[in-house]
PDB file of N, CA, C and O in Angstrom:
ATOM      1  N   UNK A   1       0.849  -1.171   0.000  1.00  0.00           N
ATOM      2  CA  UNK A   1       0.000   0.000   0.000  1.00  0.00           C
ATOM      3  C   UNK A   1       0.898   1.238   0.000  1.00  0.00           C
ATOM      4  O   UNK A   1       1.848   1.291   0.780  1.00  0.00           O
ATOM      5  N   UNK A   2       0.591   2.379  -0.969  1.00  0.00           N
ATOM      6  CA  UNK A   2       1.504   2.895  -0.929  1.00  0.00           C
ATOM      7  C   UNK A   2       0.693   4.334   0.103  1.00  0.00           C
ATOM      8  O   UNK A   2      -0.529   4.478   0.151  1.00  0.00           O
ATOM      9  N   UNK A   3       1.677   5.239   0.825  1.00  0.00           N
ATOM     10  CA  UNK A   3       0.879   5.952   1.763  1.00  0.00           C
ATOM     11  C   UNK A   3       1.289   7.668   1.083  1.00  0.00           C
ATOM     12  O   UNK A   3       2.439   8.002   0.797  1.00  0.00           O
ATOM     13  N   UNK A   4       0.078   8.563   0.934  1.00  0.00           N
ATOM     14  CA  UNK A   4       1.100  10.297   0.386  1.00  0.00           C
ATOM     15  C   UNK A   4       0.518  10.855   1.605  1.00  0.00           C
ATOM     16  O   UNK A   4      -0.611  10.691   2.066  1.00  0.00           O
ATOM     17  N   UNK A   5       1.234  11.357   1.922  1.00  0.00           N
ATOM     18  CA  UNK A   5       1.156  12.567   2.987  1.00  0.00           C
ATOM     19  C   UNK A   5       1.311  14.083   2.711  1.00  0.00           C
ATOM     20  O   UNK A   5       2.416  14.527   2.396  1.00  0.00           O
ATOM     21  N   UNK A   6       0.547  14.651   2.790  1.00  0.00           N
ATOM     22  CA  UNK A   6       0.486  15.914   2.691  1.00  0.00           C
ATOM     23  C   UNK A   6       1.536  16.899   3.336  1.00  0.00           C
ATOM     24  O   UNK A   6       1.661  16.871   4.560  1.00  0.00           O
ATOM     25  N   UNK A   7       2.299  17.772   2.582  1.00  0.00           N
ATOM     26  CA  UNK A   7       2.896  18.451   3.171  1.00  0.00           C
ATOM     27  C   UNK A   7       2.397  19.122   4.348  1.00  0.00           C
ATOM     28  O   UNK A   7       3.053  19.344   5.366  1.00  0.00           O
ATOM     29  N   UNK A   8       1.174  19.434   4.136  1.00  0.00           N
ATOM     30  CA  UNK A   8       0.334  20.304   5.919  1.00  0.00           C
ATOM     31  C   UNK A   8       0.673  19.409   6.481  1.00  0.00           C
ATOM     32  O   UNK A   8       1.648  19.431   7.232  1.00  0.00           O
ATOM     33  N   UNK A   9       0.023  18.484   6.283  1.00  0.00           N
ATOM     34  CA  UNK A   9       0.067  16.739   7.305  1.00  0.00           C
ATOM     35  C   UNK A   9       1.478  17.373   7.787  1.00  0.00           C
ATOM     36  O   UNK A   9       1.780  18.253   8.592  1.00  0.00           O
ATOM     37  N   UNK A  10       2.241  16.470   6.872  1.00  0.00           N
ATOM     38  CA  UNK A  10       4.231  16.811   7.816  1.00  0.00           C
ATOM     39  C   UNK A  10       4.178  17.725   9.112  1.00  0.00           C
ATOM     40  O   UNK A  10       4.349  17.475  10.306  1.00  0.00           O
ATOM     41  N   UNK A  11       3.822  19.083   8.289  1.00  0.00           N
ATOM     42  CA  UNK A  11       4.233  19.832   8.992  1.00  0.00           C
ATOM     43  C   UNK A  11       3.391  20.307  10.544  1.00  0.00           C
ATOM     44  O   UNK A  11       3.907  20.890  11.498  1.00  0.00           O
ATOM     45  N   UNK A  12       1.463  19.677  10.357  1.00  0.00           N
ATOM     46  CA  UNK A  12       1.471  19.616  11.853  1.00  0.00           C
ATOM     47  C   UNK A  12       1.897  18.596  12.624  1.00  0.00           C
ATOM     48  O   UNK A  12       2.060  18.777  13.831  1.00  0.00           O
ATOM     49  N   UNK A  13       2.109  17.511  12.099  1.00  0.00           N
ATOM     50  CA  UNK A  13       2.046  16.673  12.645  1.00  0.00           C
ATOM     51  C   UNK A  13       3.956  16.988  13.772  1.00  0.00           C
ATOM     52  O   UNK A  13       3.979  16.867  14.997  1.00  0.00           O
ATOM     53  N   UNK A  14       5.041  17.306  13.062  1.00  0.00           N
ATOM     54  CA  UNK A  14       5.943  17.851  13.318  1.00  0.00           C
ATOM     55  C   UNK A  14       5.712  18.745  14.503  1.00  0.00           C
ATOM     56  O   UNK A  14       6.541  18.667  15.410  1.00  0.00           O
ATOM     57  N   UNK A  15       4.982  19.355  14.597  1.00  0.00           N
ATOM     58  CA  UNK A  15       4.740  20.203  15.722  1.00  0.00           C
ATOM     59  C   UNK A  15       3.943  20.251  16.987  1.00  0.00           C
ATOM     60  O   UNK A  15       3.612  21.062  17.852  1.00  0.00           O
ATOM     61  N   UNK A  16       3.677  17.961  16.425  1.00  0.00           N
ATOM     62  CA  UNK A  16       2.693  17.599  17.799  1.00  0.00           C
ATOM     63  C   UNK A  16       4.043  16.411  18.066  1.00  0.00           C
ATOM     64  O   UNK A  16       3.838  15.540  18.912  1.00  0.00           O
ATOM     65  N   UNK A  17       5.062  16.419  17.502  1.00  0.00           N
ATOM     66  CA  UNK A  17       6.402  15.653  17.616  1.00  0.00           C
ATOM     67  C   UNK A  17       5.826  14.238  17.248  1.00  0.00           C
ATOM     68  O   UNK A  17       5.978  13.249  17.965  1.00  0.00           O
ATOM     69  N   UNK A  18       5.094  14.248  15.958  1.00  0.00           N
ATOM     70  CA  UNK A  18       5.292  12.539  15.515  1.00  0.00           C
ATOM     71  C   UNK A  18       6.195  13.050  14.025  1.00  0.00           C
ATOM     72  O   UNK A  18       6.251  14.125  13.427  1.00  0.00           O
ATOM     73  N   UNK A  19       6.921  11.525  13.769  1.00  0.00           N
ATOM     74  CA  UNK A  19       7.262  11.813  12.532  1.00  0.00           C
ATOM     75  C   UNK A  19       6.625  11.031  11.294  1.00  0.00           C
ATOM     76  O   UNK A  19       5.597  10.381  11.483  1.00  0.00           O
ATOM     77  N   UNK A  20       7.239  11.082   9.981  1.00  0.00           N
ATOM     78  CA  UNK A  20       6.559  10.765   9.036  1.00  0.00           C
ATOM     79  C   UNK A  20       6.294   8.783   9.216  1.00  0.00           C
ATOM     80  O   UNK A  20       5.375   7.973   9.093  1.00  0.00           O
ATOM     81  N   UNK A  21       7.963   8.793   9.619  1.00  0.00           N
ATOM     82  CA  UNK A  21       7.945   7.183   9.776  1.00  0.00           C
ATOM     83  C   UNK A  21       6.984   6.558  10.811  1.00  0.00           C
ATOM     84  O   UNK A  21       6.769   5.346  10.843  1.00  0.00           O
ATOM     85  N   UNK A  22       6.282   7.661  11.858  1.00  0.00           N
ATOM     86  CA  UNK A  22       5.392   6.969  12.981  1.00  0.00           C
ATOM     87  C   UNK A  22       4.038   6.872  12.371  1.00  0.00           C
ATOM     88  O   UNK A  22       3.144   6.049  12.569  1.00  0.00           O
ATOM     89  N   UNK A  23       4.109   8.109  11.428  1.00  0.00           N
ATOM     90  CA  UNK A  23       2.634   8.135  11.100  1.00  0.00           C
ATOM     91  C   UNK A  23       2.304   6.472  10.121  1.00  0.00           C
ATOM     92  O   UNK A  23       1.545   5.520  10.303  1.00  0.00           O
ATOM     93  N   UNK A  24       3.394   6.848   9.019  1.00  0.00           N
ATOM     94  CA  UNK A  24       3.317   5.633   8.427  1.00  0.00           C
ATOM     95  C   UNK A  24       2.927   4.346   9.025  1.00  0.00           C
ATOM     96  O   UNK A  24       1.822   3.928   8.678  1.00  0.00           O
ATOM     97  N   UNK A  25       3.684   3.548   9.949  1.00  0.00           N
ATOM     98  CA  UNK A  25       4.011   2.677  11.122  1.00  0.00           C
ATOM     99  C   UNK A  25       1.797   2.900  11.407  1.00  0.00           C
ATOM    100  O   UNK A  25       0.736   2.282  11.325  1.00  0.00           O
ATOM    101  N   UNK A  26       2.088   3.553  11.575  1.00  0.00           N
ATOM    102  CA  UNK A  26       0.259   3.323  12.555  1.00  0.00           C
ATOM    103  C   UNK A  26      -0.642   3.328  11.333  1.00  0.00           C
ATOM    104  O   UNK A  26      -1.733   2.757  11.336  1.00  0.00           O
ATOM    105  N   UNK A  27      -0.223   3.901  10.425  1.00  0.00           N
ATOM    106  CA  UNK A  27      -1.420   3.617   9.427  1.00  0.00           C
ATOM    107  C   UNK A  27      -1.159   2.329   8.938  1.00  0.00           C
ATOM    108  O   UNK A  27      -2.287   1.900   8.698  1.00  0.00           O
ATOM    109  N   UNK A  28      -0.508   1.621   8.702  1.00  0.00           N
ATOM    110  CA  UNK A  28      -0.163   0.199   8.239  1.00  0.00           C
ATOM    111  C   UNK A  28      -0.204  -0.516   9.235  1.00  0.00           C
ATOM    112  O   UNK A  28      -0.685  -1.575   8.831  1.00  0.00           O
ATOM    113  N   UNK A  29      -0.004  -0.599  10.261  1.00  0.00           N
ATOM    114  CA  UNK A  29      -0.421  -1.596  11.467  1.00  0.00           C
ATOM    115  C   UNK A  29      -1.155  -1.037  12.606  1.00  0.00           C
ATOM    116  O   UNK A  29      -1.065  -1.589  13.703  1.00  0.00           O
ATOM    117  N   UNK A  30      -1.812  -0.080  12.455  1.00  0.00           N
ATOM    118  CA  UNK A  30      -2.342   0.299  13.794  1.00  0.00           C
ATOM    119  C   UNK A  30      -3.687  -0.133  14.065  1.00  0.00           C
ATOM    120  O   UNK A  30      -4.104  -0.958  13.252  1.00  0.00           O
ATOM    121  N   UNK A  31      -4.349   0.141  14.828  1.00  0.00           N
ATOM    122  CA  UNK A  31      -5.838  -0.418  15.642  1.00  0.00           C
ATOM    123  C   UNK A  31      -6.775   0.551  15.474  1.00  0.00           C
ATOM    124  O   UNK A  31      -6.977   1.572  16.131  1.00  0.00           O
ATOM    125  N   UNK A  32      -7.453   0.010  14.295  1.00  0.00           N
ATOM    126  CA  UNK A  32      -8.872   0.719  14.259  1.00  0.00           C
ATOM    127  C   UNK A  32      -9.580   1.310  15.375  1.00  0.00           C
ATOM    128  O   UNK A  32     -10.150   0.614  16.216  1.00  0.00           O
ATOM    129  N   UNK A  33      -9.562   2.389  15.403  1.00  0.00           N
ATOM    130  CA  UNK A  33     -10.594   3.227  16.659  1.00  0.00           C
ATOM    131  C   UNK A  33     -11.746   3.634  15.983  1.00  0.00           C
ATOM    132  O   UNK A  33     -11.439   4.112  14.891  1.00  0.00           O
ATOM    133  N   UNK A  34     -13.541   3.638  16.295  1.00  0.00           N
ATOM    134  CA  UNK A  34     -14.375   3.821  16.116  1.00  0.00           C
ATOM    135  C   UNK A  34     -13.769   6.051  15.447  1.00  0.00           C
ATOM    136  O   UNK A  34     -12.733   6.665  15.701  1.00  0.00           O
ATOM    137  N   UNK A  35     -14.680   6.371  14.848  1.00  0.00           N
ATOM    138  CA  UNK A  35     -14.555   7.791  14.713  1.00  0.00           C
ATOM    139  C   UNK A  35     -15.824   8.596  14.092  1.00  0.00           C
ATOM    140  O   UNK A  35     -16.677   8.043  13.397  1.00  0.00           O
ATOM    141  N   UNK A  36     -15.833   9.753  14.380  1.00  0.00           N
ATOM    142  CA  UNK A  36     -17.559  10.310  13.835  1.00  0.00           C
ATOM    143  C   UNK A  36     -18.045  10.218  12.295  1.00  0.00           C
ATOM    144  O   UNK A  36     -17.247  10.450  11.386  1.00  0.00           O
ATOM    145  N   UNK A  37     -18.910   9.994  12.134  1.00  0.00           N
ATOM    146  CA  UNK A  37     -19.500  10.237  10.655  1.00  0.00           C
ATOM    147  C   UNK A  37     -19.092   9.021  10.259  1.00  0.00           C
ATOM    148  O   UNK A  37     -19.641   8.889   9.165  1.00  0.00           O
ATOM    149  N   UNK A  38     -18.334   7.845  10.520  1.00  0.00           N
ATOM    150  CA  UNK A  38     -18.347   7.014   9.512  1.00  0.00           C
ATOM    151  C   UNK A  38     -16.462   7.080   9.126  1.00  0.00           C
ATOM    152  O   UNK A  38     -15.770   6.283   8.494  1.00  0.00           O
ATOM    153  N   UNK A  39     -16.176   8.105   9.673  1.00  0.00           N
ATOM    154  CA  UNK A  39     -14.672   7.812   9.124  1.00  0.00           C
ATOM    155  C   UNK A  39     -14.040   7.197   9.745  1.00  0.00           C
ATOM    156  O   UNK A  39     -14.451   6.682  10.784  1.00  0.00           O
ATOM    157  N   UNK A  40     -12.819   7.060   9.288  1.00  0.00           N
ATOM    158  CA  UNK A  40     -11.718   5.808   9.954  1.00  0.00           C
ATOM    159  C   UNK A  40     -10.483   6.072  10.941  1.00  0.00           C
ATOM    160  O   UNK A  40      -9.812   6.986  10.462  1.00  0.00           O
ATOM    161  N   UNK A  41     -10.085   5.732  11.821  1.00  0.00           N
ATOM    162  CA  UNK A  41      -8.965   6.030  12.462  1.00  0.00           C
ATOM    163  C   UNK A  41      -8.250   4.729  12.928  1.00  0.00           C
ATOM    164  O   UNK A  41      -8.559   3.577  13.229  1.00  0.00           O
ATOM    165  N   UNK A  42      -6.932   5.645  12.817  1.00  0.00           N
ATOM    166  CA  UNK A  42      -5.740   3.902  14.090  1.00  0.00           C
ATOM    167  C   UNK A  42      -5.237   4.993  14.635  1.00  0.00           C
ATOM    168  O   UNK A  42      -5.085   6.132  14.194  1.00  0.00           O
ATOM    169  N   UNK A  43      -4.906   4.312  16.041  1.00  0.00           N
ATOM    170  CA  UNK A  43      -3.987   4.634  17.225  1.00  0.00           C
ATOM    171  C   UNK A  43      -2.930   3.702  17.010  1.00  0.00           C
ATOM    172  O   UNK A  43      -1.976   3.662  17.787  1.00  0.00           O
TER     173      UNK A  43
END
């Protein structure tokens, strides 16, 4: 699966101190958490 990240993405995410490789890491193996409307999340 290939993953694009948005440059905004990078850059808040940078300023909540995750990096690109963590984000990656949790979207490819992380644990579905319930989320509003129908959308999707991992922790």
């Amino acid at each position: 699966m290939e993953i694009s990240i948005e440059p905004h993405t990078l850059e808040r995410a940078g300023e909540r101190g995750a990096s690109k490789d963590e984000i990656v890491e949790t979207l490819s193996s992380g644990t579905d958490i319930p989320e509003k409307k129908g959308r999707k999340a991992k922790a």
